[in-house]
Biopython code that builds the backbone (N, CA, C, O; Angstrom):
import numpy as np
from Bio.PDB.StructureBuilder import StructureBuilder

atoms = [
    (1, "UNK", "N", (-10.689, 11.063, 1.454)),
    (1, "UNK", "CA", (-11.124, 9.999, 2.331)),
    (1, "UNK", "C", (-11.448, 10.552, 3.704)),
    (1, "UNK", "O", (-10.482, 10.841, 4.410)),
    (2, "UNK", "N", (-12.888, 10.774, 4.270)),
    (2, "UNK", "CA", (-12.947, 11.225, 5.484)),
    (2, "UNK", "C", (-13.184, 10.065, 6.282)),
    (2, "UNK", "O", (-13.521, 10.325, 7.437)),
    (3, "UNK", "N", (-13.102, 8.879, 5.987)),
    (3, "UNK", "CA", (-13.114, 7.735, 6.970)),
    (3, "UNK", "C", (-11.509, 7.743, 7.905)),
    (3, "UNK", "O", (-10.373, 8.192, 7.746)),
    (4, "UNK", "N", (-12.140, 7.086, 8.750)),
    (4, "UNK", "CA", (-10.546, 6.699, 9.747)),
    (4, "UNK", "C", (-10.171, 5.590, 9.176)),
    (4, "UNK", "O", (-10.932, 4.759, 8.680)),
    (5, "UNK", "N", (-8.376, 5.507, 9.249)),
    (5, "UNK", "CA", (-7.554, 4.875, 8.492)),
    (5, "UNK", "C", (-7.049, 4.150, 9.342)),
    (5, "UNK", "O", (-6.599, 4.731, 10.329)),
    (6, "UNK", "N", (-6.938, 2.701, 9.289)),
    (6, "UNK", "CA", (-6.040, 2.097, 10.668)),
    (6, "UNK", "C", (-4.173, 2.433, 9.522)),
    (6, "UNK", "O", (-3.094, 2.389, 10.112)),
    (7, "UNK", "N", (-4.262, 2.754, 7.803)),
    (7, "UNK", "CA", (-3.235, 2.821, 7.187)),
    (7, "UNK", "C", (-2.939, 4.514, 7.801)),
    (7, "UNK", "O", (-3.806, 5.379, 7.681)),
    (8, "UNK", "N", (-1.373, 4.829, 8.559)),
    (8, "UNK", "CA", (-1.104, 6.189, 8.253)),
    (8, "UNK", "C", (-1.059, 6.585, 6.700)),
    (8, "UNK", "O", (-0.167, 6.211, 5.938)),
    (9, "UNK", "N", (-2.097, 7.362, 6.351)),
    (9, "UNK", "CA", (-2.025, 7.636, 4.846)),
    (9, "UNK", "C", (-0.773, 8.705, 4.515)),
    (9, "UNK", "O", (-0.043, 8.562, 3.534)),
    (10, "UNK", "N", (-0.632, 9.843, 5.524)),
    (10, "UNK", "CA", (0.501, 10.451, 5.088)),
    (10, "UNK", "C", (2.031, 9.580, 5.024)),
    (10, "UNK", "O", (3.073, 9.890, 4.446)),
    (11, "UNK", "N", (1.801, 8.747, 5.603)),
    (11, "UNK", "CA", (3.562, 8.216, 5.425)),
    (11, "UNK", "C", (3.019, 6.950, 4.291)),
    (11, "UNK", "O", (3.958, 6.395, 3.721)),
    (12, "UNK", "N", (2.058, 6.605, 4.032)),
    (12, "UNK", "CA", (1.627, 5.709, 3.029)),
    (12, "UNK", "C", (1.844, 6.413, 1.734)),
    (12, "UNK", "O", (2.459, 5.861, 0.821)),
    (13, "UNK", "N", (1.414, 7.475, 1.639)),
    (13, "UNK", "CA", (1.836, 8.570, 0.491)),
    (13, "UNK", "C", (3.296, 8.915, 0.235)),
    (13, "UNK", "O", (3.515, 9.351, -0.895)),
    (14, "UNK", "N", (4.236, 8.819, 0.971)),
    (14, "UNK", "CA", (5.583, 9.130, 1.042)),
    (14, "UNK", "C", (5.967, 8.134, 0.450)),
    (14, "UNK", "O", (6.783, 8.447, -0.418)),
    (15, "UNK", "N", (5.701, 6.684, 0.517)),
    (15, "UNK", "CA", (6.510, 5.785, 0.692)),
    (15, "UNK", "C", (6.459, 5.138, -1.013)),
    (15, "UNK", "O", (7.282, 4.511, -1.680)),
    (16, "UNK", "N", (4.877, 5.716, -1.330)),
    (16, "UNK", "CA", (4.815, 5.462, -3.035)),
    (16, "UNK", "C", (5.671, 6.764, -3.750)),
    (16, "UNK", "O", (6.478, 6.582, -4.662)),
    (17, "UNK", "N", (5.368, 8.041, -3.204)),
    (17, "UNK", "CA", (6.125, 8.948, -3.715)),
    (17, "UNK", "C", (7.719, 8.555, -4.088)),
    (17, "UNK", "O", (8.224, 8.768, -5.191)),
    (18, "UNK", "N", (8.421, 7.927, -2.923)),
    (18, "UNK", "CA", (9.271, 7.754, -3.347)),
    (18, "UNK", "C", (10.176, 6.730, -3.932)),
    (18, "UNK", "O", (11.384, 6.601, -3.733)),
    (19, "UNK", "N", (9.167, 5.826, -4.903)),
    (19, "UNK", "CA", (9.196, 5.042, -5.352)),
    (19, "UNK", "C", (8.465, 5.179, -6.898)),
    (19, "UNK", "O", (8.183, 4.293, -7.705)),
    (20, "UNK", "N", (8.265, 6.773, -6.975)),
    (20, "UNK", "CA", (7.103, 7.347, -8.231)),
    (20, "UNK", "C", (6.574, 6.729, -8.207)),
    (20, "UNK", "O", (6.626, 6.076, -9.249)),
    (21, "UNK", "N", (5.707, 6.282, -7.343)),
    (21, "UNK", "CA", (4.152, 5.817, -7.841)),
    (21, "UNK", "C", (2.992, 6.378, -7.741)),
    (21, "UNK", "O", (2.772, 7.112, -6.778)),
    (22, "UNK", "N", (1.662, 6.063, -9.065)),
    (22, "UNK", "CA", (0.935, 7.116, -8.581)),
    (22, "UNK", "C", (-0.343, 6.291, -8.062)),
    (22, "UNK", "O", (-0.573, 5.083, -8.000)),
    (23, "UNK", "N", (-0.712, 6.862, -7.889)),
    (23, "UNK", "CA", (-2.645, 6.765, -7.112)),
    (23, "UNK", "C", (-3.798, 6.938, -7.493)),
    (23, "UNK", "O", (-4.284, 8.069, -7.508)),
    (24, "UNK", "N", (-4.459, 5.885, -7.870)),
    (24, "UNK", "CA", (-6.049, 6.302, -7.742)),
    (24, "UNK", "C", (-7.091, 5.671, -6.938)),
    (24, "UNK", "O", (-7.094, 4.525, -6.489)),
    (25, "UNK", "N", (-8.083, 6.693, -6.806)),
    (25, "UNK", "CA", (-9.211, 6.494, -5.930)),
    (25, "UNK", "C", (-10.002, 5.267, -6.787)),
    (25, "UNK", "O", (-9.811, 5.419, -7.994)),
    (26, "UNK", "N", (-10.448, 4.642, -6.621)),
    (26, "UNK", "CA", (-11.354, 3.558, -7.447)),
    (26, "UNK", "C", (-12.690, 3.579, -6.639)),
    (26, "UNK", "O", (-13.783, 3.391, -7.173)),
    (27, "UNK", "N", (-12.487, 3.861, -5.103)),
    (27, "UNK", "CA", (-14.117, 3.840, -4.928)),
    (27, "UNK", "C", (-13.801, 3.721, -3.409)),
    (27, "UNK", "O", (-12.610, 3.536, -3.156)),
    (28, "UNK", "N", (-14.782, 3.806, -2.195)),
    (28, "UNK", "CA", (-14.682, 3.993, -1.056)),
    (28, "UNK", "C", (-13.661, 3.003, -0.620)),
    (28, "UNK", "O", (-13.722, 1.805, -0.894)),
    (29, "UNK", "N", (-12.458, 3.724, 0.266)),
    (29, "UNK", "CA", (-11.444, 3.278, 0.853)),
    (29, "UNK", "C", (-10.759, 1.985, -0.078)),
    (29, "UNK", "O", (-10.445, 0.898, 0.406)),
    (30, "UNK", "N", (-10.598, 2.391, -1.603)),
    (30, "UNK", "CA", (-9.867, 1.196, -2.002)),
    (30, "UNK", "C", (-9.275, 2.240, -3.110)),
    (30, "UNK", "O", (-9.730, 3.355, -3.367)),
    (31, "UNK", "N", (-7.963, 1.495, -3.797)),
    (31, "UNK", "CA", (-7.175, 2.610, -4.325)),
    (31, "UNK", "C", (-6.070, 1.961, -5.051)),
    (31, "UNK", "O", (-5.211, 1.709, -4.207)),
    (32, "UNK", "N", (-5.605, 1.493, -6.448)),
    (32, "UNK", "CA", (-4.862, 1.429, -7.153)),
    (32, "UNK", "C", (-3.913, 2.207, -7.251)),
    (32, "UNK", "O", (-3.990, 3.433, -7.174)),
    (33, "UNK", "N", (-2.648, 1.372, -7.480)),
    (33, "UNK", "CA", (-1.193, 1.737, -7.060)),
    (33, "UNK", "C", (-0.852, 1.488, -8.689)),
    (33, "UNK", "O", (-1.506, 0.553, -9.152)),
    (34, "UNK", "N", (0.025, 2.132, -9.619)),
    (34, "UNK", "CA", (0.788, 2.095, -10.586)),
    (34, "UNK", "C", (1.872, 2.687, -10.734)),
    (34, "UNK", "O", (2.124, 3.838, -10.377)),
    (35, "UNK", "N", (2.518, 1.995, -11.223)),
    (35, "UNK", "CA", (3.848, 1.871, -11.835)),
    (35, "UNK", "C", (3.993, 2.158, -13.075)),
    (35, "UNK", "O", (3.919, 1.253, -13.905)),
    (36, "UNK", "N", (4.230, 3.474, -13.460)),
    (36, "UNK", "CA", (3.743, 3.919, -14.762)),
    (36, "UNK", "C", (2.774, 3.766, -15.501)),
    (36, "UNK", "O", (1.859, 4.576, -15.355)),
    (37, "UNK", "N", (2.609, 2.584, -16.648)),
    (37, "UNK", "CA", (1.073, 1.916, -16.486)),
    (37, "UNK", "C", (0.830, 1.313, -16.533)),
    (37, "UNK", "O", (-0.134, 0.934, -17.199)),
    (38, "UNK", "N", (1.641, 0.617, -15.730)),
    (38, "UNK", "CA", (1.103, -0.798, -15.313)),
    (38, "UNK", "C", (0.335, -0.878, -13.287)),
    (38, "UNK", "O", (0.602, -0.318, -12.224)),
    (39, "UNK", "N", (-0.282, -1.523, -13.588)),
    (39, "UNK", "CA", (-1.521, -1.614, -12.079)),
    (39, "UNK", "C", (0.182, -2.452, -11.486)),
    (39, "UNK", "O", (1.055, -3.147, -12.004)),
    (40, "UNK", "N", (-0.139, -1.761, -9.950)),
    (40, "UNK", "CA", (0.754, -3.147, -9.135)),
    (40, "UNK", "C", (0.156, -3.762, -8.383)),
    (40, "UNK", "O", (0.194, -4.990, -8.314)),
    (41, "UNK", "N", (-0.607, -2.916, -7.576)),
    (41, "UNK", "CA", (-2.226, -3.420, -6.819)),
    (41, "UNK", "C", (-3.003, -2.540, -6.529)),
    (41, "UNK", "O", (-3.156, -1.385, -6.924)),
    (42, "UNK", "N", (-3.651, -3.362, -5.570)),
    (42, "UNK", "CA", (-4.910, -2.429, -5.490)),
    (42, "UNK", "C", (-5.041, -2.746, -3.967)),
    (42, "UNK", "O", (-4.830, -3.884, -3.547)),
    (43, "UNK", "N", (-5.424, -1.629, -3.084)),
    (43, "UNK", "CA", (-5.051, -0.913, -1.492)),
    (43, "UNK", "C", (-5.981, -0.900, -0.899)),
    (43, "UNK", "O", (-6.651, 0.020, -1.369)),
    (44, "UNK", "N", (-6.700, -1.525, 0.184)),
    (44, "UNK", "CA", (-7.807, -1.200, 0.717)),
    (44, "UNK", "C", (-7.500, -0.439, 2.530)),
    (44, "UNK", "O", (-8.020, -1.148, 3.391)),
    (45, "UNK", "N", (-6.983, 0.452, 2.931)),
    (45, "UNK", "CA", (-6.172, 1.015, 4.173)),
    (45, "UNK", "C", (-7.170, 1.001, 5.506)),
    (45, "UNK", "O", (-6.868, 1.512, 6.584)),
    (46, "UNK", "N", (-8.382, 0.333, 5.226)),
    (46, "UNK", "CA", (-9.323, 0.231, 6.581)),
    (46, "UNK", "C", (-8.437, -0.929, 6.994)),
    (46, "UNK", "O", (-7.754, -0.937, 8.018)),
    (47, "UNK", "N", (-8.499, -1.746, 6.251)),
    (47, "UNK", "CA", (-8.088, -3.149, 6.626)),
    (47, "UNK", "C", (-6.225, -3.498, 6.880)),
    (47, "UNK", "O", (-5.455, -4.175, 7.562)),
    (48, "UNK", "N", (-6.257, -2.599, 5.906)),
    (48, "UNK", "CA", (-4.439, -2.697, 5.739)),
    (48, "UNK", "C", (-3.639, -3.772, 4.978)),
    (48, "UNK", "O", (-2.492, -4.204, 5.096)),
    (49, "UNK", "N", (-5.041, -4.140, 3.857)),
    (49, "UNK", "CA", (-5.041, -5.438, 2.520)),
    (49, "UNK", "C", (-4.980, -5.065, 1.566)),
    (49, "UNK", "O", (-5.731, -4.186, 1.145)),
    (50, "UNK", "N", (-3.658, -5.849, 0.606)),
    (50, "UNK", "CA", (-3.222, -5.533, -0.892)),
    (50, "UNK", "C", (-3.431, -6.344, -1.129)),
    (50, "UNK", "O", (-3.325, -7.418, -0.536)),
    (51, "UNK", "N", (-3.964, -5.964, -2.519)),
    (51, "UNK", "CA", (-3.702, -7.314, -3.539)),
    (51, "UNK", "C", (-3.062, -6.783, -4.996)),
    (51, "UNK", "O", (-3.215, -5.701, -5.563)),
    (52, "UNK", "N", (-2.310, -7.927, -5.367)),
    (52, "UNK", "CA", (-1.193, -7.575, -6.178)),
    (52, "UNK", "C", (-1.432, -8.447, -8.262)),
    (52, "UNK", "O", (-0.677, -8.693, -9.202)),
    (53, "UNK", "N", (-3.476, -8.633, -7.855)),
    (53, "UNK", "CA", (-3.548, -9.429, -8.874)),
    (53, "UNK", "C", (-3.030, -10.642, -8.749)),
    (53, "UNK", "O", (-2.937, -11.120, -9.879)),
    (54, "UNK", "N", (-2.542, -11.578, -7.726)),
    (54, "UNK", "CA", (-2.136, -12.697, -7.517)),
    (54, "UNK", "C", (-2.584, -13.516, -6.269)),
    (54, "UNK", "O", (-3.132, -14.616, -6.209)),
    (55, "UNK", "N", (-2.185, -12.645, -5.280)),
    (55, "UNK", "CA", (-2.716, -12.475, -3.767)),
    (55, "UNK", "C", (-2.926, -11.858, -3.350)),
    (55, "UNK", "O", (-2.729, -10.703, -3.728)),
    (56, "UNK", "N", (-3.668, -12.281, -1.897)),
    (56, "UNK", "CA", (-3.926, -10.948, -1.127)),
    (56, "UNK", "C", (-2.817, -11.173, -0.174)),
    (56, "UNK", "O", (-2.258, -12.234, 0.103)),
    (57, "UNK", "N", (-2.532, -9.598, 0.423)),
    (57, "UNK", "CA", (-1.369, -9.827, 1.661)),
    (57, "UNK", "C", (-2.039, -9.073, 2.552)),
    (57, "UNK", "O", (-3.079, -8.497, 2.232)),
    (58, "UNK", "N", (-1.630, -9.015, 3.500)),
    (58, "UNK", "CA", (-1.950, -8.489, 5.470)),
    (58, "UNK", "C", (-0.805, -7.312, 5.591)),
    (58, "UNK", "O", (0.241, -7.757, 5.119)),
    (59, "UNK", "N", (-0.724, -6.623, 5.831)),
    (59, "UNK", "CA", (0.246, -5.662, 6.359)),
    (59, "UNK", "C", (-0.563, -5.629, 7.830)),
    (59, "UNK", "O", (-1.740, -5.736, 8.174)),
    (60, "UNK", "N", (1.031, -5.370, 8.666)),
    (60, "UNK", "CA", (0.969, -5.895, 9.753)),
    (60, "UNK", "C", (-0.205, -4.451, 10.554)),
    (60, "UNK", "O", (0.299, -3.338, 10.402)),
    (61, "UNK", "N", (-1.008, -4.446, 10.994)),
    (61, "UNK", "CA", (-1.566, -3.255, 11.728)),
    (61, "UNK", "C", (-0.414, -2.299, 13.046)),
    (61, "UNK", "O", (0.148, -2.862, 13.986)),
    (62, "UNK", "N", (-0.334, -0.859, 12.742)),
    (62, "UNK", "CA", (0.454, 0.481, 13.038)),
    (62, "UNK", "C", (0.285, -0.507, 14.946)),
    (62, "UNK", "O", (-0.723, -1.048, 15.401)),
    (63, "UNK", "N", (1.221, -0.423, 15.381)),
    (63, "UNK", "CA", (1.258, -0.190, 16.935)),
    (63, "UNK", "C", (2.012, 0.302, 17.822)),
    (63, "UNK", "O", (3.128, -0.162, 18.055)),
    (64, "UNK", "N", (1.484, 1.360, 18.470)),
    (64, "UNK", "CA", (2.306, 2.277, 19.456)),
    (64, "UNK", "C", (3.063, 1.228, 20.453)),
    (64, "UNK", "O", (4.259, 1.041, 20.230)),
    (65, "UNK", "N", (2.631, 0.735, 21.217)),
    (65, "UNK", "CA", (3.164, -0.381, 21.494)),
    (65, "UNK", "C", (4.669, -0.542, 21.605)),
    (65, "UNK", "O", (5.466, -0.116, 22.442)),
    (66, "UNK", "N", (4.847, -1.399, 20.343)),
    (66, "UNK", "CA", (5.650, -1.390, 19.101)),
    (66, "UNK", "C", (7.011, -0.961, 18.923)),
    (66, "UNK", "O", (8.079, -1.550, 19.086)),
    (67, "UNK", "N", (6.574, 0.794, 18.360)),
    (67, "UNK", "CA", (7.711, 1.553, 18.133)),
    (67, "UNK", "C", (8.153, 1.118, 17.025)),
    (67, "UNK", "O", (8.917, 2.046, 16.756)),
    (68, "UNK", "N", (8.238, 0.468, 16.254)),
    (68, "UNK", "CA", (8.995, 0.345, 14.566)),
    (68, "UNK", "C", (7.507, 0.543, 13.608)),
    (68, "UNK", "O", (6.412, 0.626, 14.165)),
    (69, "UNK", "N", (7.601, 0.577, 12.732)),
    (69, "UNK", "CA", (6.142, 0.389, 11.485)),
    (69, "UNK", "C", (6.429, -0.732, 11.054)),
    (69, "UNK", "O", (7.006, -0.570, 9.979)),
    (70, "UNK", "N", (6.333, -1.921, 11.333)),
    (70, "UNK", "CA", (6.607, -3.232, 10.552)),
    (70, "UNK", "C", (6.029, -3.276, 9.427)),
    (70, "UNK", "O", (6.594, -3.862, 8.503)),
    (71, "UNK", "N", (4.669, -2.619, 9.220)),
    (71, "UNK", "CA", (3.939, -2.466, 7.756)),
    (71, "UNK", "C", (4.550, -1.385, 6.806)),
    (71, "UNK", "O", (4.186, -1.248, 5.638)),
    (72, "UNK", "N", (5.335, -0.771, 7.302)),
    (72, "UNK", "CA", (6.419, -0.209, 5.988)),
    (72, "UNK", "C", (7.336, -0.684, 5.511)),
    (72, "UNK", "O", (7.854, -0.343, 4.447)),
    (73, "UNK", "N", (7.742, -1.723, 6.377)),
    (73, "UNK", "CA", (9.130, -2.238, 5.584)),
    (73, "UNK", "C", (8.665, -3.607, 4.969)),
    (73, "UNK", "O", (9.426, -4.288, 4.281)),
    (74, "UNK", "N", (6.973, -4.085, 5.345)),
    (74, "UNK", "CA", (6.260, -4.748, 4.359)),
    (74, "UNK", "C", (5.967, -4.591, 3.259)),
    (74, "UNK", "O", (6.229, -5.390, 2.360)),
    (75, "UNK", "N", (5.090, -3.036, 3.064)),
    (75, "UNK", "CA", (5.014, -2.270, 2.233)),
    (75, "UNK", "C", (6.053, -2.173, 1.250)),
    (75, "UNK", "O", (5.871, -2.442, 0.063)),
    (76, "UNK", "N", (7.365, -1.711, 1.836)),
    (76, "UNK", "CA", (7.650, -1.836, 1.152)),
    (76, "UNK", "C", (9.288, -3.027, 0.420)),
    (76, "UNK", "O", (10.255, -2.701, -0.269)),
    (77, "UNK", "N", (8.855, -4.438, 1.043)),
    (77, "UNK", "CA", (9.181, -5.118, 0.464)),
    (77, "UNK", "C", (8.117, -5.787, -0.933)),
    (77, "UNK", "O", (8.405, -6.387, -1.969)),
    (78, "UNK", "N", (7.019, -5.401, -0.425)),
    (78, "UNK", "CA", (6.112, -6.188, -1.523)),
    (78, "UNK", "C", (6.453, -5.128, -3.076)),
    (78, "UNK", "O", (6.663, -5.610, -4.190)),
    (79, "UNK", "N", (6.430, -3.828, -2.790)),
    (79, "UNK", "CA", (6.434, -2.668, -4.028)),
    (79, "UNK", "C", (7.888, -2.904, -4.591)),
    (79, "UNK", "O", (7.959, -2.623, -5.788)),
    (80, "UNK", "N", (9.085, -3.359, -4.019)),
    (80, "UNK", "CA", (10.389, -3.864, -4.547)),
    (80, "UNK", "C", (10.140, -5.068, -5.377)),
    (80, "UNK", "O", (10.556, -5.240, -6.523)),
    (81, "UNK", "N", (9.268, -6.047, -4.531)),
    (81, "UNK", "CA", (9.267, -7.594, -5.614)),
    (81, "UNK", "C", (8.544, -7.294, -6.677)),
    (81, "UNK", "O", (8.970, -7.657, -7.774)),
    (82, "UNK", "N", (7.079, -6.442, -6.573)),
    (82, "UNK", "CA", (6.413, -6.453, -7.528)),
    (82, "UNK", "C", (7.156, -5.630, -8.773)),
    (82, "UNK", "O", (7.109, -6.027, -9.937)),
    (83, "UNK", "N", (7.782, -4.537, -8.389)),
    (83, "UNK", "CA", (8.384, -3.480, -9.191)),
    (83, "UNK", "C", (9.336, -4.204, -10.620)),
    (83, "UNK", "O", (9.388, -3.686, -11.735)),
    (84, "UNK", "N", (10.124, -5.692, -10.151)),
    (84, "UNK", "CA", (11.188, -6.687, -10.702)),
    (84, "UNK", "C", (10.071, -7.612, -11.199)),
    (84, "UNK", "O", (10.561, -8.340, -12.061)),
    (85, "UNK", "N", (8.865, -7.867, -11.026)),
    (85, "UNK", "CA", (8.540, -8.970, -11.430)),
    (85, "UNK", "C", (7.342, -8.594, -12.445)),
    (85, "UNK", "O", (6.333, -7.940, -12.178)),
    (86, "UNK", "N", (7.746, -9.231, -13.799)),
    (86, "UNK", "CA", (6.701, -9.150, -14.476)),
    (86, "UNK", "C", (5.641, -9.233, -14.286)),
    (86, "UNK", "O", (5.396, -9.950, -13.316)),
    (87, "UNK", "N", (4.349, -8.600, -15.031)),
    (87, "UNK", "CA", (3.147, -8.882, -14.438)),
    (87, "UNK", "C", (2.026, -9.653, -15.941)),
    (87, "UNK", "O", (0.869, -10.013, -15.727)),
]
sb = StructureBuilder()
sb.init_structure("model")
sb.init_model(0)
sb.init_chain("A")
sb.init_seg("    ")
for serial, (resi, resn, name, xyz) in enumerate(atoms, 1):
    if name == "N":
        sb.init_residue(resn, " ", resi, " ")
    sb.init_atom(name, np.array(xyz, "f"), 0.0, 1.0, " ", f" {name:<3s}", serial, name[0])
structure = sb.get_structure()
């Protein structure tokens, strides 16, 4: 991806890593998330919009500002519910 990311992709990568999940590219700046093999969603990181096959969600945009990542502990509350919930 040589576009600019408002998603930090390196800590976006950590955060599926450690949750084994893997990744694919599907097509400019959008990117499917699985859970062995099952899809959990699908990632678009310009925008900082998932969708989980049900809805779409907002992760909150990175701000220095700030000082916490509120979109990681979004992140990853949504990859906990989806992970428990059938699909």
């Amino acid at each position: 991806m040589g576009r600019s990311n408002f998603t930090p992709m390196k800590r976006f990568h950590e955060i599926l890593d450690n949750y084994g999940l893997k990744l694919m590219e599907v097509g400019t700046n959008h990117l499917r998330v699985f859970f062995g093999n099952r899809k959990l969603f699908d990632y678009y990181p310009l925008r900082m919009k998932l969708f989980d096959y049900r809805q779409w969600q907002q992760l909150t945009y990175p701000s220095v500002m700030d000082g916490t990542d509120k979109w990681e502990t979004e992140l990853e509350g949504i990859i906990n519910s989806l992970m428990v919930s059938p699909q």
